[in-house]
N, C-alpha and C positions, 0 to 999 in steps of 0.2 A: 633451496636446492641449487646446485651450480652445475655449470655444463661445462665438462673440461673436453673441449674440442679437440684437442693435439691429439687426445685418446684415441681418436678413428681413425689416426693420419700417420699412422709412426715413420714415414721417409720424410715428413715435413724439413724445412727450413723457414729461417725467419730473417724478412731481407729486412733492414734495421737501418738507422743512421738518427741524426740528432735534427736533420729537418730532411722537405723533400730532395732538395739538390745532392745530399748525400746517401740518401734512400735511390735515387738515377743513378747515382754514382756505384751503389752495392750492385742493384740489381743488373747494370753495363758491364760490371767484373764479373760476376755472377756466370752468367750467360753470352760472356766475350766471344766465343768458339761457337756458337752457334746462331750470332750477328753478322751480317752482313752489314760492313760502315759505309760501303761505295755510295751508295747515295743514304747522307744521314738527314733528318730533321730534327727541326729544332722549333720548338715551342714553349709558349708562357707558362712559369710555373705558379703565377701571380692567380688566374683564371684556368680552369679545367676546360672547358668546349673544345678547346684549340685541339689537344692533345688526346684528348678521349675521343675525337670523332677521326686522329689522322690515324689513332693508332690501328684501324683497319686498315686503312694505306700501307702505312708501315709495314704491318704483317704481311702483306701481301710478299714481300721480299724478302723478310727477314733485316729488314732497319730497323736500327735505336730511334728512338726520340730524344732528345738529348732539353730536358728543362731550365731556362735563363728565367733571371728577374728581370728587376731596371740597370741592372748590373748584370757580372757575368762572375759565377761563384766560383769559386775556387777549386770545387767538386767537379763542376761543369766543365772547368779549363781543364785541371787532370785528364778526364774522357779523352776530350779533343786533342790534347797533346799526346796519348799512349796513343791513339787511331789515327792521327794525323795522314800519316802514308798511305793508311787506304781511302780515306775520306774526296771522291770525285770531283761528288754533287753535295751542296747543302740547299734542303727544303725549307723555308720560313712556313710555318703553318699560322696563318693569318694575319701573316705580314707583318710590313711597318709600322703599323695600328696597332697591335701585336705585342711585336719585339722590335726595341728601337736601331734607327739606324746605327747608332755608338755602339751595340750588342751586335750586331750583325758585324760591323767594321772589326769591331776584336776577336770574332771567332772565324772571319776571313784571315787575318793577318793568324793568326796559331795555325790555322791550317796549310798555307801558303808556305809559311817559315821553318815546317818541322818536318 
């Protein structure tokens, strides 16, 4: 027997991409109008804690989280460069231990510059 779930749900959508950076990336278009970027965060997409315990923070305002690697994706830069204008404040959610300085330095420098 199969459980076909969609069946209960019929306004569903299915936010999708080829990994998670592009999955942040859907779900940030997705729901772009009803984000608040002035102050955004930004957390490991390497380790989940970071980001599952800020996204109560987050919500608390209506902020993205916005997911980096050891690099900064290509998914991720897109976000930060369409919100650039609104983006005030950026939140590291667990820091330098975290996300490294070189990711922090690059997503200063998009925001700064656009």
């Amino acid at each position: 027997m199969s459980w076909d779930v969609t069946s209960h749900y019929p306004n569903f959508s299915v936010i999708a991409g080829s990994d998670k950076y592009e999955r942040n990336l859907s779900f940030t278009s997705i729901f772009s109008n009803e984000l608040d970027f002035t102050t955004t965060y930004i957390a490991t997409g390497d380790d989940f804690p970071d980001a599952l315990t800020g996204a109560a923070l987050a919500a608390q305002s209506s902020s993205p989280i916005l997911l980096v690697g050891k690099e900064l994706s290509p998914f991720t830069e897109t976000i930060l460069r369409r919100h650039a204008g609104s983006i005030k404040k950026l939140r590291v959610l667990g820091g330098e231990g975290a996300v490294s300085t070189d990711v922090i330095q690059k997503i200063k420098a998009i925001v700064e510059n656009n």
